[in-house]
C-alpha positions as CSV (number, residue, x, y, z in Angstrom):
1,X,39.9,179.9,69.6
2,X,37.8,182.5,67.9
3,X,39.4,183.7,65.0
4,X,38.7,187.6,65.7
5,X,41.2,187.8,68.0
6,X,43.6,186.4,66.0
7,X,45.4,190.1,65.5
8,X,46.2,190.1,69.3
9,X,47.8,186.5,69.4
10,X,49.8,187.5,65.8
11,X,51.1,191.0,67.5
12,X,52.2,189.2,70.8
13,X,54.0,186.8,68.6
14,X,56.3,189.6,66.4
15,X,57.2,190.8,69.5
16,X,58.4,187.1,70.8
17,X,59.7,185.9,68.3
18,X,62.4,186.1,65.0
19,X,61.2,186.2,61.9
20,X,62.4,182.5,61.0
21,X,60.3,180.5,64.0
22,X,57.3,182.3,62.4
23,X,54.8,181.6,59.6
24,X,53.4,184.3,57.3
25,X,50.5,186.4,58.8
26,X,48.2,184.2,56.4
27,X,49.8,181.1,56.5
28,X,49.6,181.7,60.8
29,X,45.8,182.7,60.4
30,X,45.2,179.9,58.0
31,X,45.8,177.3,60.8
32,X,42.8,178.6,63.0
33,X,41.1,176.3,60.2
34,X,42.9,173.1,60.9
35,X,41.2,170.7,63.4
36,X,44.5,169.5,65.6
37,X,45.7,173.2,65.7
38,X,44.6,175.2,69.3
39,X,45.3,177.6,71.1
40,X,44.5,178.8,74.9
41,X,45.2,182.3,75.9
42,X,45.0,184.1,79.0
43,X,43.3,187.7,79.6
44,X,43.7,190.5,81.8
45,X,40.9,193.5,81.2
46,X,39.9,191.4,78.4
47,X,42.9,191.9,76.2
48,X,44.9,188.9,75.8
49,X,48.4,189.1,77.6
50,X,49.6,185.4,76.8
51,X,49.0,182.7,74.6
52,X,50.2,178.9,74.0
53,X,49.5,177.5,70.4
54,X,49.6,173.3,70.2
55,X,49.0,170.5,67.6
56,X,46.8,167.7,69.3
57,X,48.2,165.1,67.0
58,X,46.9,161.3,66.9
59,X,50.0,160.0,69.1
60,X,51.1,163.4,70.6
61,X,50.9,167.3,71.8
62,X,52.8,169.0,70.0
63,X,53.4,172.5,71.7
64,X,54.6,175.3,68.9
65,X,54.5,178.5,70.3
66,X,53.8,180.1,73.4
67,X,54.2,183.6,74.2
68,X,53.9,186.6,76.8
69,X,53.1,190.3,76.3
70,X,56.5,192.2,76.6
71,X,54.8,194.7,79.8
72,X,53.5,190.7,81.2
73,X,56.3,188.8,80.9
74,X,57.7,187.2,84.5
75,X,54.6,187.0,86.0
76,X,54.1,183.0,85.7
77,X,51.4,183.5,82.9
78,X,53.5,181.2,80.1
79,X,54.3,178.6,82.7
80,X,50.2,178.7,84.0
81,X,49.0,177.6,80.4
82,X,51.8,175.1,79.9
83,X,51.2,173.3,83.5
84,X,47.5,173.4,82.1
85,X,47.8,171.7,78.8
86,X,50.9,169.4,80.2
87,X,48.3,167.8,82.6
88,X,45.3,167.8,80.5
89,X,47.3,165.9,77.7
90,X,46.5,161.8,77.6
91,X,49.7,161.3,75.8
92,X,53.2,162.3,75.2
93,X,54.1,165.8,74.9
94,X,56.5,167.8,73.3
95,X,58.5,171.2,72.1
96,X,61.3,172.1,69.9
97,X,64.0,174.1,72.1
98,X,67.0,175.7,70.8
99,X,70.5,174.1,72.1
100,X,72.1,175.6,75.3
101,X,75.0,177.3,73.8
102,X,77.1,179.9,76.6
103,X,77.5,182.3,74.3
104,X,73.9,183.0,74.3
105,X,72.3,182.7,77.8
106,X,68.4,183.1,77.1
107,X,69.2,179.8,75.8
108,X,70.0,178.2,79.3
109,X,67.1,180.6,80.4
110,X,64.9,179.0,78.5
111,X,66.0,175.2,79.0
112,X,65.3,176.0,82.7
113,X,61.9,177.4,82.3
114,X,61.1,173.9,80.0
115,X,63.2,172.0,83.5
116,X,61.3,173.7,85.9
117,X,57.6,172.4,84.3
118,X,58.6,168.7,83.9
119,X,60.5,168.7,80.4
120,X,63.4,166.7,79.6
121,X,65.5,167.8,77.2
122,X,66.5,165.2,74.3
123,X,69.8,166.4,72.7
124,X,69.5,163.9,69.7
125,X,69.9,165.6,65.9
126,X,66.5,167.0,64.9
127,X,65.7,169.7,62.1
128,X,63.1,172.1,63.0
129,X,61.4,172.6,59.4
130,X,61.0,175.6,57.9
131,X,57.8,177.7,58.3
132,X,58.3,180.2,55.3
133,X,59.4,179.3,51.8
134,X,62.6,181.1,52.1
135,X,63.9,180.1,55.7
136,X,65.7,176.7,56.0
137,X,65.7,174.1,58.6
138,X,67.4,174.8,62.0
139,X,68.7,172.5,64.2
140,X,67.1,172.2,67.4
141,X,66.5,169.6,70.5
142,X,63.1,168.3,71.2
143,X,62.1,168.3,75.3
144,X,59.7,166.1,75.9
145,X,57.4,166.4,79.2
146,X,58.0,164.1,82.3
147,X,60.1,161.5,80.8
148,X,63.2,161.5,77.8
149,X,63.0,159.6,74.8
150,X,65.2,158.5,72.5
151,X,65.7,158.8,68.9
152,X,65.0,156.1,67.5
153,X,61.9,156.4,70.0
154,X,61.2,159.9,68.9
155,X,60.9,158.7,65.1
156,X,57.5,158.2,64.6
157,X,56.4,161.3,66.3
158,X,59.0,163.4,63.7
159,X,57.2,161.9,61.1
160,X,53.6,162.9,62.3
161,X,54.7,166.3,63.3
162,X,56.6,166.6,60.4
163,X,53.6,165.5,58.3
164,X,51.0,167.7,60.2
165,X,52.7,170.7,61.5
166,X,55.1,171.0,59.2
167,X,53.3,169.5,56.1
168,X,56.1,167.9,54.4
169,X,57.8,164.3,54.8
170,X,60.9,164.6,56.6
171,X,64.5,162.3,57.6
């Protein structure tokens, strides 16, 4: 991905995201210089409307963030880019989720939209690492794409995504 259009993909992801699920605006930028990190958007009148950022690790994908436009959101967009890199990838794939909790129904919302494009969710403990110096690890599930795995399965790719994304040795 061309770096000069990195302003588009940051704004799209302020407005998609909280604070804490995002790196600094130079830390974000900094990874357009890393090898395994990539990113696909899609246009409309040349301006970008959606994105999907991934680590292609050694043994995995390892899908970080994707996004929609607020005024492009619902129109399939998101789901197009994941189908895309889902079926391009030659090995496992996976995403960090937040646990279904009823008290906050984009939560379910966004479990289903996982469902619907192949991913099972994996409701082992796992810490989602913090991004920023002054956020701390959340708990989260990890969906993996056409088939569940277990924990003690899952360990190895923790510790390369810890490693690589993450840049720090984790449990």
């Amino acid at each position: 991905m061309d770096k000069s259009r990195f302003d588009e993909i940051y704004q799209i992801m302020l407005d998609s995201f909280p604070s804490f699920e995002l790196r600094t605006r130079e830390g974000q930028e900094a990874l357009f210089d890393n090898p395994r990190y990539r990113v696909a958007v899609h246009e409309t009148g040349g301006k970008i409307d959606a994105f999907l950022a991934w680590w292609d690790l050694p043994s995995c994908v390892f899908l970080e963030h994707i996004a929609t436009a607020p005024a492009s959101r619902g129109s399939g967009i998101g789901a197009k880019l994941v189908k895309e890199r889902c079926e391009k990838a030659q090995k496992p794939v996976f995403l960090e989720i937040e646990p279904v909790a009823e008290e906050d129904p984009m939560t379910g919302r966004r479990a289903g939209f996982y469902r619907r494009l192949g991913f099972c969710e994996n409701r082992f403990p796992y810490l989602q690492l913090p991004l920023k110096e002054h956020d701390r690890a959340l708990p989260l599930w990890i969906m993996s794409y056409q088939n569940p795995v277990g924990e003690a399965e899952f360990k190895a790719y923790q510790a390369e995504i810890y490693r690589e994304v993450y840049g720090k040795r984790g449990e």
